[in-house]
GUSE-422231 format. One record per residue (C-alpha): residue number from 1; residue in one letter; chain; x, y, z. Coordinates in nm, 2 decimals, always signed. Each point is the difference from the previous one (the first is absolute). Layout:
    k  r  c      xx      yy      zz
  NUM  A  A       X       Y       Z
...
//
This chain:
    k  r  c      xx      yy      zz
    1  X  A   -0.15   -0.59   +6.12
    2  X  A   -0.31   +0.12   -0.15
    3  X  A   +0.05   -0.20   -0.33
    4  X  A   +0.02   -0.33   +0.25
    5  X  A   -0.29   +0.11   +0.16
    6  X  A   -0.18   +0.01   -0.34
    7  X  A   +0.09   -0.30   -0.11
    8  X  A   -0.15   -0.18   +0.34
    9  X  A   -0.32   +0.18   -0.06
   10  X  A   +0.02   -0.15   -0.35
   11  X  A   +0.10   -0.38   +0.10
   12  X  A   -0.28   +0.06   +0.29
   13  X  A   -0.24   +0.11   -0.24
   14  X  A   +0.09   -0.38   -0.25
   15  X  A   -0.03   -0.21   +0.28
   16  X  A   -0.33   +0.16   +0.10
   17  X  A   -0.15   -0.04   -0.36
   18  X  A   +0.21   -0.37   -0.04
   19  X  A   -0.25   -0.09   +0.32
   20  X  A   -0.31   +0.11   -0.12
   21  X  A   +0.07   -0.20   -0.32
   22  X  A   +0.09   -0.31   +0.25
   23  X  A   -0.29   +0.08   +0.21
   24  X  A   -0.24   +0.01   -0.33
   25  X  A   +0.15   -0.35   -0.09
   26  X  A   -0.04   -0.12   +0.32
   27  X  A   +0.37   -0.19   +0.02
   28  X  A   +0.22   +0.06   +0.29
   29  X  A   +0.28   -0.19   -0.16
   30  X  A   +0.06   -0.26   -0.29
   31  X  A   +0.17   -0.30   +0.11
   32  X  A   +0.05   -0.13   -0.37
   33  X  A   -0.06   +0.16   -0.31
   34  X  A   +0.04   -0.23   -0.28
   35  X  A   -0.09   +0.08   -0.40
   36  X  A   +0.06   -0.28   -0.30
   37  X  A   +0.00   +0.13   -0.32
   38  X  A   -0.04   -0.20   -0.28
   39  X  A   +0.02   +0.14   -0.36
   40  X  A   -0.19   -0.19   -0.24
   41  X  A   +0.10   -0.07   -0.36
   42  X  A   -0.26   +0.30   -0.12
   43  X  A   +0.15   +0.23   +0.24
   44  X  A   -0.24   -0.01   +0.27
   45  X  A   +0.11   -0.04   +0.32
   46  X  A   -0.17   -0.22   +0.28
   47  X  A   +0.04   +0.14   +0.36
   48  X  A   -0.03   -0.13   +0.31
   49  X  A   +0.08   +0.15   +0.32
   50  X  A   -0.03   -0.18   +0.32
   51  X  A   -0.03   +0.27   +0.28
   52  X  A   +0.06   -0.16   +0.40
   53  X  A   -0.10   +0.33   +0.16
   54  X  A   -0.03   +0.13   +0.38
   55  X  A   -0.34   +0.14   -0.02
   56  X  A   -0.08   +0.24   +0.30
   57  X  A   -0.31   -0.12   +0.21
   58  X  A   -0.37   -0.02   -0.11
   59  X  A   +0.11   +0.10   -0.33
   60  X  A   -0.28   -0.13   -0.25
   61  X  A   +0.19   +0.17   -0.35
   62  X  A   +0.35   -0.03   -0.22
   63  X  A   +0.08   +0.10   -0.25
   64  X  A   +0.22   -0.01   -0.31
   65  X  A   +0.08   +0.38   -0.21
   66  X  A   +0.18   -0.10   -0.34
   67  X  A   +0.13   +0.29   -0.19
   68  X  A   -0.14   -0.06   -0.37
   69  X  A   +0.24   +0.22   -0.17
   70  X  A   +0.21   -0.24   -0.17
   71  X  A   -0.22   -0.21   -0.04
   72  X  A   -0.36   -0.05   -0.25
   73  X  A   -0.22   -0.22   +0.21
   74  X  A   -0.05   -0.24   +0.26
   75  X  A   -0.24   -0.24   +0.02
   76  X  A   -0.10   -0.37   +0.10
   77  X  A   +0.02   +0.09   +0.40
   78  X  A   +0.04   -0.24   +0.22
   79  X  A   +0.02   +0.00   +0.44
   80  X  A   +0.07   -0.30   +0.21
   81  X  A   +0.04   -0.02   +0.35
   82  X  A   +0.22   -0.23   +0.13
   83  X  A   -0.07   -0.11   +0.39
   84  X  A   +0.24   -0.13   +0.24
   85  X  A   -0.05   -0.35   -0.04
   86  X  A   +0.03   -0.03   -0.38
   87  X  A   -0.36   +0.07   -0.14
   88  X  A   -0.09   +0.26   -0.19
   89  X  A   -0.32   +0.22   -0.08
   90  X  A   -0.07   +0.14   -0.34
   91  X  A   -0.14   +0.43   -0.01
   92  X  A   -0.29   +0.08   -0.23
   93  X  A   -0.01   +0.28   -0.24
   94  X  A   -0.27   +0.24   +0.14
   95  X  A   -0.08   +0.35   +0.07
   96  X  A   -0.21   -0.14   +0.35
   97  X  A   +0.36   +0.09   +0.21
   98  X  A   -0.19   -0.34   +0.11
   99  X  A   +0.23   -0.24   +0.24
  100  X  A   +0.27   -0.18   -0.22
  101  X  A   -0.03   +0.21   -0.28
  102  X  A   +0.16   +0.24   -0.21
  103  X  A   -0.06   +0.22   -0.23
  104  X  A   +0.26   +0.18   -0.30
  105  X  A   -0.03   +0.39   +0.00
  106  X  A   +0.17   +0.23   -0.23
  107  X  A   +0.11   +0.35   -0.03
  108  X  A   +0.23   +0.21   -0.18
  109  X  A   +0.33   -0.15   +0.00
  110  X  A   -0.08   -0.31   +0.23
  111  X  A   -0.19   -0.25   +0.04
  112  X  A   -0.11   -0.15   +0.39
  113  X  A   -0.08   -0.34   +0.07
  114  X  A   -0.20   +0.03   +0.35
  115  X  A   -0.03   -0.30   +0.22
  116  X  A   -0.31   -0.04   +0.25
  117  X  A   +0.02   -0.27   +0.27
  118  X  A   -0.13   -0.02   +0.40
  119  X  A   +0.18   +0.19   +0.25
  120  X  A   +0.36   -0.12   +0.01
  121  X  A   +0.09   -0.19   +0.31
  122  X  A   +0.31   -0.19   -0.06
  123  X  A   +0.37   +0.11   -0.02
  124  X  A   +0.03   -0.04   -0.38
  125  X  A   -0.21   -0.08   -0.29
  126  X  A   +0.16   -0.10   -0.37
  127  X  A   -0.22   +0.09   -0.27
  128  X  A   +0.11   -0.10   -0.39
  129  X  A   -0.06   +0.23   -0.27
  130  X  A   +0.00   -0.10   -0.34
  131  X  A   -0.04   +0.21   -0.31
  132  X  A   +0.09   +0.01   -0.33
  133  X  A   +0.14   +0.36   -0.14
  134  X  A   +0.01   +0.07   -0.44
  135  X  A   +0.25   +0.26   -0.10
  136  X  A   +0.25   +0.01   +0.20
  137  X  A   +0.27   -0.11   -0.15
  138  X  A   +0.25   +0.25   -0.20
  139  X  A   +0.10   -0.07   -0.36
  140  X  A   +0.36   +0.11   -0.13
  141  X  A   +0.22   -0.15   -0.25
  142  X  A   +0.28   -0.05   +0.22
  143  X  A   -0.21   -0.17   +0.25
  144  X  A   -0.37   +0.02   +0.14
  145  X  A   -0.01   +0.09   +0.39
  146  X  A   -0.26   -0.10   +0.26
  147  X  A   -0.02   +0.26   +0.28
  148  X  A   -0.19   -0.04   +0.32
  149  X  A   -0.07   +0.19   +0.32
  150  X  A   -0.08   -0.26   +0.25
  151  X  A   -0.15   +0.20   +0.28
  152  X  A   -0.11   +0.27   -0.22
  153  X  A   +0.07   +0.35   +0.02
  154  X  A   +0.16   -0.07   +0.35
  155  X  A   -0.02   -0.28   +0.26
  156  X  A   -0.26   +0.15   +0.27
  157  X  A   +0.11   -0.21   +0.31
  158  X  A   +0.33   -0.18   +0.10
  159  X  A   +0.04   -0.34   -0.21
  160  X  A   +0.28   -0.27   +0.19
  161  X  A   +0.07   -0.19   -0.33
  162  X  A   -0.14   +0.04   -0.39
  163  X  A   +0.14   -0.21   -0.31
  164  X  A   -0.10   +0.07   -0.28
  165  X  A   +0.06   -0.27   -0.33
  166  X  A   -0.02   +0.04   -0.37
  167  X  A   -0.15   -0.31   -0.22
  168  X  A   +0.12   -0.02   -0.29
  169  X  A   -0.24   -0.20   -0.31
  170  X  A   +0.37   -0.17   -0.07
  171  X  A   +0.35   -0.07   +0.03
  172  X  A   +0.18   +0.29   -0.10
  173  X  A   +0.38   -0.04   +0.13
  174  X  A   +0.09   +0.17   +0.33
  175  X  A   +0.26   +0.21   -0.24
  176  X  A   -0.26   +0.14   -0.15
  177  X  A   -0.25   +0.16   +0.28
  178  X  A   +0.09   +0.31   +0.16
  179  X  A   -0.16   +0.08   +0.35
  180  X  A   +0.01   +0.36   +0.13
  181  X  A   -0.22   +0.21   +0.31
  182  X  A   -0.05   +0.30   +0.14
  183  X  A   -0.07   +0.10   +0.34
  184  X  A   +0.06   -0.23   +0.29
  185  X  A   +0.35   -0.22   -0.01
  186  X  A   -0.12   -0.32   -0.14
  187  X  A   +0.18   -0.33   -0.05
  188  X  A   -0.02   -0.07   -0.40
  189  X  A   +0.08   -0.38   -0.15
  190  X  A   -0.07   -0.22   -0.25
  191  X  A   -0.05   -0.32   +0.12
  192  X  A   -0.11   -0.19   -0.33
  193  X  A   -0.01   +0.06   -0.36
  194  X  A   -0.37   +0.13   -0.04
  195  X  A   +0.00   +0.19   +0.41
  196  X  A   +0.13   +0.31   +0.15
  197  X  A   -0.06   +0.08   +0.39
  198  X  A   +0.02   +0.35   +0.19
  199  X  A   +0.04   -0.06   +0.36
  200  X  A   -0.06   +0.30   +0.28
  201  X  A   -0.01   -0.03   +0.37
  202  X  A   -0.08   +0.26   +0.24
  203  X  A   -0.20   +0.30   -0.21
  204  X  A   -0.11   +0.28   +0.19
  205  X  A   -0.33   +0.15   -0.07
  206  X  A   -0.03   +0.24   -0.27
  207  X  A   +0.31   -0.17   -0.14
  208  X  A   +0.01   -0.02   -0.41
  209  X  A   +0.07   -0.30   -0.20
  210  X  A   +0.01   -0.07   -0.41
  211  X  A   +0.15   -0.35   -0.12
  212  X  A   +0.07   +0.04   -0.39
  213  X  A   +0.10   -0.36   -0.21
  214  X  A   +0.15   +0.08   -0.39
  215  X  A   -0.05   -0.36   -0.20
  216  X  A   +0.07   -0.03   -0.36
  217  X  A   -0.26   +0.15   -0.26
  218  X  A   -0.25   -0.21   -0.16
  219  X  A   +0.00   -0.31   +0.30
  220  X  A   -0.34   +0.15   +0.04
  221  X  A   -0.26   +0.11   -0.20
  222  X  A   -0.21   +0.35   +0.00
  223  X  A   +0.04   +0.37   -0.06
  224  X  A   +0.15   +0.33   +0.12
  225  X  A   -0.31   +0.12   +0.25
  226  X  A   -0.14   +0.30   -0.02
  227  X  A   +0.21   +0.15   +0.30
  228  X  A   +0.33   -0.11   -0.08
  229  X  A   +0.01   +0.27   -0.28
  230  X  A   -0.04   +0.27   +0.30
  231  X  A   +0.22   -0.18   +0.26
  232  X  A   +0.28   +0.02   -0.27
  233  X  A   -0.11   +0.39   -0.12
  234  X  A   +0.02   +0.12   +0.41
  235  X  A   +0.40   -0.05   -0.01
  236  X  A   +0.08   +0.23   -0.31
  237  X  A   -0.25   +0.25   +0.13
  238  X  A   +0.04   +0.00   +0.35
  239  X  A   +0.42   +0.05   -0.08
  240  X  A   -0.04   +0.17   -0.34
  241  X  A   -0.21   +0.28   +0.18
  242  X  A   +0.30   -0.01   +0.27
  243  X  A   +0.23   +0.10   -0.24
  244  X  A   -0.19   +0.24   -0.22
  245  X  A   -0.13   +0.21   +0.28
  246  X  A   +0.40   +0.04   +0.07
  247  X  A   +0.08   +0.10   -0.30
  248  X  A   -0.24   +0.23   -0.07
  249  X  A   +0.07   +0.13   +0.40
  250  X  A   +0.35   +0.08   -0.11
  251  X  A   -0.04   +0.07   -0.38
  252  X  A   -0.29   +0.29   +0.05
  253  X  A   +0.18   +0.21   +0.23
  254  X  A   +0.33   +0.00   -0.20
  255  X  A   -0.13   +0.02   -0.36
  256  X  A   -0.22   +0.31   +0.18
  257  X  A   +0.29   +0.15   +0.14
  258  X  A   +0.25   -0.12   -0.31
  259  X  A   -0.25   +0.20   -0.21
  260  X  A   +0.02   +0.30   +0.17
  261  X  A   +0.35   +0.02   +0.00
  262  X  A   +0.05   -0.08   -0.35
  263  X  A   -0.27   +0.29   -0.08
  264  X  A   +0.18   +0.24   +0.25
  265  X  A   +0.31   -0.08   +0.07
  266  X  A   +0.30   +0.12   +0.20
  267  X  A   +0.17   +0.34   -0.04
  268  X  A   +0.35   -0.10   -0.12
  269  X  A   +0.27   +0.14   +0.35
  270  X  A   +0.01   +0.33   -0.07
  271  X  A   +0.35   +0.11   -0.10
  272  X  A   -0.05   +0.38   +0.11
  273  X  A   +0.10   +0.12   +0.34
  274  X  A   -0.26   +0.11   +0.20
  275  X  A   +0.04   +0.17   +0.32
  276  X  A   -0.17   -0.05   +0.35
  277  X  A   -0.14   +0.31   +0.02
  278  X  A   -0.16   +0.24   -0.31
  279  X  A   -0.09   +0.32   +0.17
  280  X  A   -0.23   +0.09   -0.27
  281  X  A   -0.26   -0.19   -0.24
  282  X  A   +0.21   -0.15   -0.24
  283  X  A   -0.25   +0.03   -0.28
  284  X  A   -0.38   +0.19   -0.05
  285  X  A   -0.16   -0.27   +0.08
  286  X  A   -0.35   +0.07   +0.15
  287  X  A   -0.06   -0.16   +0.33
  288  X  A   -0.21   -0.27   -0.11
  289  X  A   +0.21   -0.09   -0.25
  290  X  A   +0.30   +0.00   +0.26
  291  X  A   -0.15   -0.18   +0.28
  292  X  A   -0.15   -0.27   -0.23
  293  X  A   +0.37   -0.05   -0.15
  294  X  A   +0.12   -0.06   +0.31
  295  X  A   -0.26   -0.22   +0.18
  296  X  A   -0.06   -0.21   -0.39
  297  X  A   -0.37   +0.05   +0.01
  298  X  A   -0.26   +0.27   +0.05
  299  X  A   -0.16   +0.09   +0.32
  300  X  A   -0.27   +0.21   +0.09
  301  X  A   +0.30   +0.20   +0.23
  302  X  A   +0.09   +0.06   -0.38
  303  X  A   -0.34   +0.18   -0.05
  304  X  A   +0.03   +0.19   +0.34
  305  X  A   +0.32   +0.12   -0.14
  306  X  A   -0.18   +0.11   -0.31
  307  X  A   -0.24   +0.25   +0.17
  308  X  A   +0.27   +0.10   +0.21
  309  X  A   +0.24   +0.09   -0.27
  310  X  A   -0.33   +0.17   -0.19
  311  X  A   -0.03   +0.23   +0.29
  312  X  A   +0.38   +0.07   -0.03
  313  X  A   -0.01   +0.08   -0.34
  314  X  A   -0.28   +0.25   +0.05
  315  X  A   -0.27   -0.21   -0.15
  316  X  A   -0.22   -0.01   +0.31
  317  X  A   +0.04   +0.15   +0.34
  318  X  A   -0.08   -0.17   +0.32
  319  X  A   -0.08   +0.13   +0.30
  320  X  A   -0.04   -0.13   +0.34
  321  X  A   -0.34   +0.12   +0.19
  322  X  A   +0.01   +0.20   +0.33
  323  X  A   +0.10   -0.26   +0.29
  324  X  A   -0.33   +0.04   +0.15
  325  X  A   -0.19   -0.12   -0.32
  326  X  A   +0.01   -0.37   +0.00
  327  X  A   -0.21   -0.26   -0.12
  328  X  A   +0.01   -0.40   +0.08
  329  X  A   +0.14   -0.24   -0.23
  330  X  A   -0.13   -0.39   -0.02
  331  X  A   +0.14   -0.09   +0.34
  332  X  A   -0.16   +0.22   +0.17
  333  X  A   +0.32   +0.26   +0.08
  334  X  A   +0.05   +0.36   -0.06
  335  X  A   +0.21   +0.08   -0.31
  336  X  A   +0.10   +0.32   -0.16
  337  X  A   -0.18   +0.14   -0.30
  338  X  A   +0.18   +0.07   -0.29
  339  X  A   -0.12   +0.18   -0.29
  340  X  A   +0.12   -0.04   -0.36
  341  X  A   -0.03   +0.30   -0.27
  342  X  A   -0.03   +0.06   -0.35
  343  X  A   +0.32   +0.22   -0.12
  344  X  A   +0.14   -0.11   -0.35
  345  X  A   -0.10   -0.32   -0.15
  346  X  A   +0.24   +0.07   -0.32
  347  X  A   +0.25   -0.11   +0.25
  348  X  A   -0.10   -0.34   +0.04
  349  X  A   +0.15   -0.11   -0.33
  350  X  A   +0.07   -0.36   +0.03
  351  X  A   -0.24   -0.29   -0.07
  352  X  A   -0.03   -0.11   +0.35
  353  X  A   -0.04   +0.34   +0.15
  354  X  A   -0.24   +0.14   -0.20
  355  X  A   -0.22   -0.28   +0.10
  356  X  A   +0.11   +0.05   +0.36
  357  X  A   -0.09   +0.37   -0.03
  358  X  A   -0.31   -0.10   -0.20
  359  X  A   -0.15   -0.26   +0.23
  360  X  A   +0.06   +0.28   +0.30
  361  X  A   -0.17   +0.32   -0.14
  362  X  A   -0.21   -0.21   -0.31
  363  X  A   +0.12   +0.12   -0.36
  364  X  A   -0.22   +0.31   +0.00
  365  X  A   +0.19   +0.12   +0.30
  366  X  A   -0.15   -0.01   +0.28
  367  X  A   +0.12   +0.33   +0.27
  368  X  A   +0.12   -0.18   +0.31
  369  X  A   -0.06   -0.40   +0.17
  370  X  A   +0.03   -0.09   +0.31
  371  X  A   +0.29   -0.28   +0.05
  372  X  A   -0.21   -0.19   +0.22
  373  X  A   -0.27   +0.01   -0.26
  374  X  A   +0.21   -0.15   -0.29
  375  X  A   +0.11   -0.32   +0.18
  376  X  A   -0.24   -0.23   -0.18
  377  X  A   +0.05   +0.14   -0.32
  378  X  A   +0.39   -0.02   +0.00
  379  X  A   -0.03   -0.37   +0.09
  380  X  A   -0.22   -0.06   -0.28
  381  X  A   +0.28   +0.19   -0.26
  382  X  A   +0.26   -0.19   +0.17
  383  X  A   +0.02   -0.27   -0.26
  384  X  A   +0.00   +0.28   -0.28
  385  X  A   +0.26   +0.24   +0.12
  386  X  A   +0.26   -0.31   +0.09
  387  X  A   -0.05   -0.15   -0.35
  388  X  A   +0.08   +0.35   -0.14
  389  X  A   +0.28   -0.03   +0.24
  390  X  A   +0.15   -0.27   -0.11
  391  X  A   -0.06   +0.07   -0.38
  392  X  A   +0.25   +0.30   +0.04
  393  X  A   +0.29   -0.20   +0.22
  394  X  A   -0.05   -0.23   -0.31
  395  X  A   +0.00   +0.26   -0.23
  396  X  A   +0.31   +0.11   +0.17
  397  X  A   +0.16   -0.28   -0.05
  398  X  A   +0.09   -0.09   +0.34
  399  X  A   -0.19   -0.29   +0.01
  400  X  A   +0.02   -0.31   -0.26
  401  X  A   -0.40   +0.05   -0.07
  402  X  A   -0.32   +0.16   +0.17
  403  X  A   +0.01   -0.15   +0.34
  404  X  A   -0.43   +0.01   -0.03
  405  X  A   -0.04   -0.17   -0.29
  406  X  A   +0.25   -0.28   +0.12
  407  X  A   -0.23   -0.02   +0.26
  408  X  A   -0.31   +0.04   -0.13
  409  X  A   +0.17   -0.37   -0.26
  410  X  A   +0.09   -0.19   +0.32
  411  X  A   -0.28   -0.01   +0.22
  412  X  A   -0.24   -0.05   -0.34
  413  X  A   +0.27   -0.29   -0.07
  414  X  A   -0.04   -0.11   +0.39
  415  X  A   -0.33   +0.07   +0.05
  416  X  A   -0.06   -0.30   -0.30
  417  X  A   +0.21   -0.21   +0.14
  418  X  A   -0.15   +0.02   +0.32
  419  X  A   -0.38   -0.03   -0.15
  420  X  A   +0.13   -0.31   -0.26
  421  X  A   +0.19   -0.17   +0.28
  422  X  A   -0.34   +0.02   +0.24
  423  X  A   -0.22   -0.17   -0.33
  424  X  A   +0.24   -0.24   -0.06
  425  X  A   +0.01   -0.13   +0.41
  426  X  A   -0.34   +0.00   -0.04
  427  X  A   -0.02   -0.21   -0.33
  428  X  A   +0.30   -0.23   +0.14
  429  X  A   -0.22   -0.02   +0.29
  430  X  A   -0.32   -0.13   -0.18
  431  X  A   +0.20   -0.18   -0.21
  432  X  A   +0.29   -0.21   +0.19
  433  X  A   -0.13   +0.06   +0.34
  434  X  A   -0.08   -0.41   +0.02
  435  X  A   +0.34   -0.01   -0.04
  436  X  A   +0.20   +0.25   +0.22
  437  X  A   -0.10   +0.31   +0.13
  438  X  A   +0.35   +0.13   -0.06
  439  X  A   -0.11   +0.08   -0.32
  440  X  A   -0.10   +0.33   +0.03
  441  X  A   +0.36   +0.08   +0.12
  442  X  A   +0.22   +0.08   -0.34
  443  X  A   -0.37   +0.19   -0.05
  444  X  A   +0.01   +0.20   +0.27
  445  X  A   +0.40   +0.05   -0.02
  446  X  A   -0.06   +0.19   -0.33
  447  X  A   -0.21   +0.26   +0.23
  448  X  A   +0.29   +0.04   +0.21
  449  X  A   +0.20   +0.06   -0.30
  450  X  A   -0.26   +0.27   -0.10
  451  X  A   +0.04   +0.17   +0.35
  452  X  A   +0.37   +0.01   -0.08
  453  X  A   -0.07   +0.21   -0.32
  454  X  A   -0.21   +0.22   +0.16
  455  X  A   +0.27   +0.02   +0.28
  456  X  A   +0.27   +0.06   -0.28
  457  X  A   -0.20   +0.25   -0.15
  458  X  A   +0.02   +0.23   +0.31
  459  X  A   +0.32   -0.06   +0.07
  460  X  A   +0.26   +0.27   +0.02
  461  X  A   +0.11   +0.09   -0.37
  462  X  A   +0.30   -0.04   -0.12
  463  X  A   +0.15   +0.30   -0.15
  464  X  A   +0.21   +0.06   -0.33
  465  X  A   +0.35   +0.14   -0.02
  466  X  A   -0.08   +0.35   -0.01
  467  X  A   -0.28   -0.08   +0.31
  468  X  A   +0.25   -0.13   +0.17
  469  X  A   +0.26   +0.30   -0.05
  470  X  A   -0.30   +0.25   +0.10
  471  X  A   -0.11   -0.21   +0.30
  472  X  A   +0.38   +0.00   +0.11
  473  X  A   -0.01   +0.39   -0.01
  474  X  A   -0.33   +0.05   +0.14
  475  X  A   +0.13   -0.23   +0.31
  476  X  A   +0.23   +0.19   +0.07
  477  X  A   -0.18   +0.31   +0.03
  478  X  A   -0.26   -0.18   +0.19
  479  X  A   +0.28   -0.13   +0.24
  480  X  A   +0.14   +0.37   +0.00
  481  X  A   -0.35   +0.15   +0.12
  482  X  A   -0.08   -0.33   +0.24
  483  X  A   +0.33   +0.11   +0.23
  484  X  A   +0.01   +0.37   -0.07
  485  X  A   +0.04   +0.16   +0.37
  486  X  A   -0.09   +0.38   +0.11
  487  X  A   +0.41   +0.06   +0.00
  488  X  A   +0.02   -0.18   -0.37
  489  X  A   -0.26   +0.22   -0.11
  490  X  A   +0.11   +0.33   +0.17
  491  X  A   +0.38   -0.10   -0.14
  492  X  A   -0.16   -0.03   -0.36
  493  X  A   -0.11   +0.31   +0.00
  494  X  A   +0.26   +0.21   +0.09
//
């Protein structure tokens, strides 16, 4: 429902701009909306458009918007009116917007012939334009093409009948001409040897037509124009970006992930039985170590489970405040006070917990911290301690390589994608953006490939066979202390 209400806003919104444009050009309808074009044997083309048009009342203005993209220039302008009983009146080329005149204006992309007469008082009014246009004509060895819009960019009022016929500077052999269009349903023949007709009733404001006519190379003479070279470039870049974009879409995220795999890969199946419970730790693993095996990466719980196992070693003591001495925290709530002492700091022998134990009490020992106190300074050693970390499940050998400096590789890896991909859209967009703005596409597709080696970077590691064989192990226990019960435990001990 909503996407049909959408699209009737849309359609509302056309027919409200098609107006305005029909408004601006002062037709209410074209009755007949003829255009001769005859190519010449130097490849210019003589137009001449006979326009019997419904002009709403008092209008004094038409005019006539040409597109000038495929096309080099137009000149020799003529207007003639034709009246009712057979005479005509001739325009004059002025800027005055004087009565029966008319004046050429051009900007980018088009070019407007504007029509100034008396205030329109009749039911129709047939004006002739006449024009001749150089370089519009493509040149291939196969065949040279001339394509025309007749109304333009779009018709901008209802037209009952438009023909539109193709002079050719001589006989070429009905065989030999091949007549094609775009848009509108048109009625295509070849009457005669040197002629081709398009024939369309009925169009529909803001309705499209192109008529295209392929003749034999070298009946005319002339050159490639400038624009043909970039109206046959669009096609390869337009699809060629299609395509590339794609691939790279699909290619990035599995040569990220295909990387990773091949630089950790998958335990083997363990061929060792392991029960679902292990009532004690199966190893003398710390619990850093052990909680980082089993979620494959390092946390700052990890850390937590550092100081904790510190203080159950006898390194530090920690001890909770009286209840009635509390302090807020950030948010504004009361929290307990903890206090962390100085006991043995010979017992923090490995890597990461004598930085742990050094970042707490400072490395010329330091008597006692507040746990409150050291939240800042643990998140700055966070990097530091997990690093250390992973350096000794590496060390291990549980994992294929340090987890950190696979890491730290990707997202310098991504992180260049992701900056080359956003300089290349941009030089693509200097560069081809005449062209198609899809450009910047395969461009910006190597930054999403980047994003999917940073993602592969922090994705779970994969562990080696005798990770995996410890992880099993250490699962179990976990699973053994996750659904241990008062009754389990009291059973245990007895």
């Amino acid at each position: 429902m909503r996407k049909h209400i959408w699209m009737g806003v849309l359609m509302a919104l056309l027919l409200v701009g098609l107006g305005d444009v029909a408004a601006q050009n002062n037709v209410a309808q074209w009755l007949r909306y003829d255009v001769t074009l005859s190519l010449q044997q130097n490849s210019g083309v003589t137009v001449e458009e006979i326009h019997e048009v419904a002009l709403v009342s008092g209008a004094t203005t038409f005019q006539r918007v040409i597109p000038t993209d495929k096309l080099e220039s137009i000149s020799n302008v003529q207007v003639i009116e034709l009246n009712a009983t057979g005479g005509q009146r001739g325009y004059q080329e002025t800027d005055t917007q004087a009565e029966y005149t008319f004046r050429v204006v051009s900007s980018e992309g088009y070019q407007t012939i504007q029509l100034h007469f008396p205030p329109n008082n009749v039911a129709s009014t047939k004006f002739v334009l006449r024009y001749f246009v150089v370089g519009t004509v493509l040149f291939y060895n196969e065949g040279d093409r001339l394509d025309w819009r007749p109304y333009g960019d779009a018709a901008t009022a209802p037209i009952g009948t438009s023909t539109i016929t193709v002079n050719l500077p001589e006989d070429i052999g009905q065989e030999r001409l091949k007549q094609s269009s775009t848009g509108v349903s048109t009625e295509n023949f070849i009457p005669e040897a040197n002629k081709a007709i398009f024939r369309a009733t009925s169009i529909g404001a803001g309705d499209k037509l192109e008529i295209s006519l392929t003749f034999p190379h070298g009946i005319v003479q002339g050159r490639a124009p400038a624009w043909q070279q970039h109206a046959d470039t669009v096609p390869y870049l337009f699809w060629g970006s299609i395509v590339l974009t794609v691939l790279i879409l699909l290619l990035g995220p599995l040569v990220a992930f295909g990387w990773w795999y091949l630089q950790l890969r998958v335990a083997p199946t363990l061929d060792e039985k392991v029960p679902k419970y292990v009532k004690s730790p199966p190893g003398k693993l710390s619990p850093a170590v052990a909680g980082a095996l089993l979620d494959g990466k390092t946390g700052s719980r990890h850390i937590m489970a550092t100081l904790l196992d510190l203080a159950a070693k006898g390194a530090i003591h920690v001890y909770k405040d009286r209840d009635d001495e509390e302090e807020d925290d950030d948010e504004g709530e009361l929290v307990s006070v903890f206090n962390l002492y100085n006991v043995d700091q010979e017992k923090a022998v490995k890597p990461y917990e004598a930085t742990l134990y050094g970042k707490i009490f400072g490395y010329m020992g330091a008597r006692q911290r507040t746990l409150s106190d050291m939240r800042r300074t643990l998140y700055m050693a966070t990097p530091e301690i997990r690093n250390q970390i992973d350096a000794e499940i590496a060390k291990a050998g549980y994992f294929a390589e340090d987890t950190s400096g696979v890491r730290r590789q990707y997202a310098a890896f991504g992180g260049a994608s992701i900056i080359m991909g956003i300089v290349l859209a941009l030089v693509a967009l200097a560069a081809f953006s005449s062209y198609t703005y899809l450009v910047v596409c395969p461009c910006l597709s190597l930054a999403v490939g980047g994003v999917a080696f940073i993602a592969a970077g922090f994705a779970k590691s994969n562990r080696t066979e005798v990770g995996a064989t410890e992880a099993v192990r250490w699962e179990a226990f976990k699973r053994y202390l996750k659904d241990l019960t008062p009754e389990r435990a009291a059973k245990a001990r007895q």
